[in-house]
N, C-alpha and C positions, 0 to 999 in steps of 0.2 A: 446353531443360530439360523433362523429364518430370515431371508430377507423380501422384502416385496418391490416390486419396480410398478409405480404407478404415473399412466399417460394420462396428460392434461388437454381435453381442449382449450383453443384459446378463448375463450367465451369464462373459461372459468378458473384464468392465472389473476393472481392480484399483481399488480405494479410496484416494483423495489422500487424503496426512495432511498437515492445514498445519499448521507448526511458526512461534510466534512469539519473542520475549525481552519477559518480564514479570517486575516485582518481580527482574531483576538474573540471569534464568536462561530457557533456553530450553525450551520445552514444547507439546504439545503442544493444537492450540484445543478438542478431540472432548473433553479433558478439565477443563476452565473450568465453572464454573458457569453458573449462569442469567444471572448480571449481567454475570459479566468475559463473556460471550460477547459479549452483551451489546454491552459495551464494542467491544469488537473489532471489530465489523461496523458500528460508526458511528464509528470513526477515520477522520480526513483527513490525506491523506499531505503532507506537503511537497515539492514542487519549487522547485531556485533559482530554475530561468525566471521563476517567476509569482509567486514574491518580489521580484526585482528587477525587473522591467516594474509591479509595482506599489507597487512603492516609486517608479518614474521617473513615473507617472501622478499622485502625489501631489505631486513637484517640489517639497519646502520646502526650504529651505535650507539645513535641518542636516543632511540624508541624500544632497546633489547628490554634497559630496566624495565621501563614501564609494561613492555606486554607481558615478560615471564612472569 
């Protein structure tokens, strides 16, 4: 399999728009204020992996049924 590596001037990158859902609608982040920006760039994401391996590390009782 061939791979290619190809260099951009910057005269010729296009601009990512990330698009988030806030307040129950989709939008864009360039357009957030100071704070919801803010906000956004210290969100932590959820994964189940590493809800359930630490739910199994904490091993109490109430939580064995439901994860096994």
């Amino acid at each position: 399999m061939k791979t290619f590596e190809t260099t951009l001037d910057n005269s010729q990158r296009t601009k990512c728009e990330v698009w988030t859902r806030a307040m129950g609608y989709c939008r864009p982040v360039s357009n957030f204020n100071k704070g919801k920006k803010s906000e956004f760039y210290e969100r932590k994401y959820f994964t189940e992996e590493k809800a359930i391996s630490s739910m199994q590390a904490l091993s109490c009782d109430c939580c064995e049924a439901q994860v096994a």
